[in-house]
N, C-alpha and C positions, 0 to 999 in steps of 0.2 A: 504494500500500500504506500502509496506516495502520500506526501506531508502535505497538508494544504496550506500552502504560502502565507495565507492570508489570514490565520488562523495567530493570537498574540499569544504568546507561554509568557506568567507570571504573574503578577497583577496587573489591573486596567489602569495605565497611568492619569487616565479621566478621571475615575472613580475615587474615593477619597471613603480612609478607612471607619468603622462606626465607631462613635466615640466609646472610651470602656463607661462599663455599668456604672463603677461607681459615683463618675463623675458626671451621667444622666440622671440616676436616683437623687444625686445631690441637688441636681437643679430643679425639681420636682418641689412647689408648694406641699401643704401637709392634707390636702383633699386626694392631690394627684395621689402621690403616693401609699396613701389609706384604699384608695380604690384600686390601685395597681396591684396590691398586697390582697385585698379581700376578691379581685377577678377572678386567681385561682382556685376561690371555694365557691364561692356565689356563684350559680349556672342557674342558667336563662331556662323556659319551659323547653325546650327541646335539648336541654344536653350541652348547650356549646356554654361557650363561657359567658357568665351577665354581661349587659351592654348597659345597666344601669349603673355598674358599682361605682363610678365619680359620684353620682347625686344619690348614693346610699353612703357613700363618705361622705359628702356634704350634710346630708342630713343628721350624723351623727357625729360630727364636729358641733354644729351647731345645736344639739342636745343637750351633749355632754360638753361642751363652752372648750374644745380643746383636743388636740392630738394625745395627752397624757392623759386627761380624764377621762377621754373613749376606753381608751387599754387599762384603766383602772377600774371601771366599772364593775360594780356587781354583774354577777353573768346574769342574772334575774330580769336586771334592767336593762340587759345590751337584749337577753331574750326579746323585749315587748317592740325591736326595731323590725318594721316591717322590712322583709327580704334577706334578713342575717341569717342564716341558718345556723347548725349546730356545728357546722365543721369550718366555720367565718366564726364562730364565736372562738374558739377552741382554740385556730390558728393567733386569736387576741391575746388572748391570753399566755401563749407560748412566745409572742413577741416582747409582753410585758416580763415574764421572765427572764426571756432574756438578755434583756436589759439593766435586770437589774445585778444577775450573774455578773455581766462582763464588766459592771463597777465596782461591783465586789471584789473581781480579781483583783482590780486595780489597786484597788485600798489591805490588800493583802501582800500586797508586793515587798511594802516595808512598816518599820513601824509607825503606826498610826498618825502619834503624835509629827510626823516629820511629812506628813503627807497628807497635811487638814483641809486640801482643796481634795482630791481622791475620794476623802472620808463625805465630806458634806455632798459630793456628787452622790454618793453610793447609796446617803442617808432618804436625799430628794428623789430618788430613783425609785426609791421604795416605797418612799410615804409622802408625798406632796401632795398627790392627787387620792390618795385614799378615802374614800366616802366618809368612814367610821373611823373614830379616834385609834389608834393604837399606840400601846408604851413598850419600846423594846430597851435592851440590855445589851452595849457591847461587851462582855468582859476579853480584856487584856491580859499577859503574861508580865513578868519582868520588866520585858525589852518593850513592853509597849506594842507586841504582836494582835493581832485582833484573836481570842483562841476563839468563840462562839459570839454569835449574833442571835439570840433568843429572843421571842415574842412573849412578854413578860404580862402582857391584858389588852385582851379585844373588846372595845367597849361601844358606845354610843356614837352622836354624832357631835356629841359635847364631855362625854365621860368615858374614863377609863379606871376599874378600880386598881391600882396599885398598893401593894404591901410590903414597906420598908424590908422586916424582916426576912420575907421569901424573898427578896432581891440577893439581899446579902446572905443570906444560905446558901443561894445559889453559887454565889461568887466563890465561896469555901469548897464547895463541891466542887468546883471546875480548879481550884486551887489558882485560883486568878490574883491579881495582887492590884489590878486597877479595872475601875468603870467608866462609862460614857451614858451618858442616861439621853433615851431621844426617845419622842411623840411627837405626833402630828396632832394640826389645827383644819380639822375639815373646814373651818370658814374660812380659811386662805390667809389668816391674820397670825402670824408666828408669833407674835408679842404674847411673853406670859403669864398667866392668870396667877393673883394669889394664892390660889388652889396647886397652881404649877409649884409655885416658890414657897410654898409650904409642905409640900412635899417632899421637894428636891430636898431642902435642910434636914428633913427628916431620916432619909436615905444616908445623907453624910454622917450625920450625929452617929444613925446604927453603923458605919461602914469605919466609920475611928473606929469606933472599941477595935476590931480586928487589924487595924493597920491598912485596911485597905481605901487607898485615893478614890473618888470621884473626880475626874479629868475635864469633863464639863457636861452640860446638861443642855443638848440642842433641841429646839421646837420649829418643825418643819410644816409651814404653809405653802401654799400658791406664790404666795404673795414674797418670799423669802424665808429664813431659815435666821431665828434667833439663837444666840448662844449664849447662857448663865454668866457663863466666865468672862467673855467681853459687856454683859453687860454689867458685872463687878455685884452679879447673884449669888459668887458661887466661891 
């Protein structure tokens, strides 16, 4: 078989190559990319892939007031969005985890204290957008290692009950030698309540007797992320 002349081997020097993903995904508003992401589970009445998921991202941005308060959502309430099915819901969820993982790594890298931008990403990550109050517990090692991140009370949407001495049991039990106390402010207002700052002292008081530090005490809203310790609470 002869060659045909006219035939180019290699690329089309017309043609110009597609740009990589990431730096398409990057350019992508947070509608685009909500709908791009929920395409591959939401299918249209014959099988193919939805043709609406932009204005089914649209409509749950504008729900849930956000890209992080969609993926934080109770599944209850992402349930009642018309056209999300069970495996659009499920994929939300697996996105919000993952998210929060890959901050985690990051604030595990070194120790804590030496990496307090890491730490308050990994904290926001977690709980910013959270519906209902939560109090968790970093406990530390020595060196200021993060050894567990424990969910210390799942409460209201204004209450969480917390108990001094089960904190600090805990601490002994993990043989931890420092704490980080963090909660969320489901009304996106980090500034904290008397109720916060009487607490927090109550935890330290119990956590001397054993010698063990409180390092600071974050409250994570919407709206930012207060901290005891700069604010001269703690």
């Amino acid at each position: 078989m002869r060659p045909n002349p006219t035939r180019a081997w290699g690329p089309d020097p017309h043609s110009c190559p597609p740009a990589p993903p990431t730096l398409v995904h990057s350019a992508l508003d947070d509608q685009a990319l909500l709908g791009l992401m929920l395409r591959r589970a939401v299918q249209g009445p014959h099988g193919d892939p939805g043709k609406n998921t932009h204005r089914l991202a649209g409509a749950l941005l504008e729900r849930f007031s956000g890209l992080g308060a969609v993926v934080a959502a109770e599944p209850g309430e992402l349930a009642r969005a018309p056209g999300l099915d069970p495996v659009a819901l499920s994929d939300l969820k697996l996105l919000r985890e993952l998210a929060i993982r890959l901050a985690r790594d990051e604030t595990c890298r070194r120790p804590v204290i030496t990496s307090w931008t890491a730490l308050v990403a990994y904290v926001r990550a977690a709980l910013a957008h959270e519906p209902r109050e939560q109090f968790r517990t970093l406990f530390l090692d020595r060196r200021n290692n993060l050894l567990r991140d424990e969910l210390v009370a799942h409460g209201t949407v204004d209450h969480a009950p917390v108990y001094p001495r089960e904190v600090v049991r805990r601490a002994l039990e993990l043989s931890a030698s420092a704490l980080i106390l963090v909660h969320n402010h489901p009304s996106g207002d980090p500034t904290p309540s008397q109720a916060d700052i009487q607490m927090t002292r109550q935890i330290v008081e119990a956590a001397r007797v054993f010698n063990l530090q409180v390092h600071d005490h974050l409250v994570v809203g919407r709206e930012g992320t207060a901290s005891f310790k700069a604010l001269g609470l703690i």
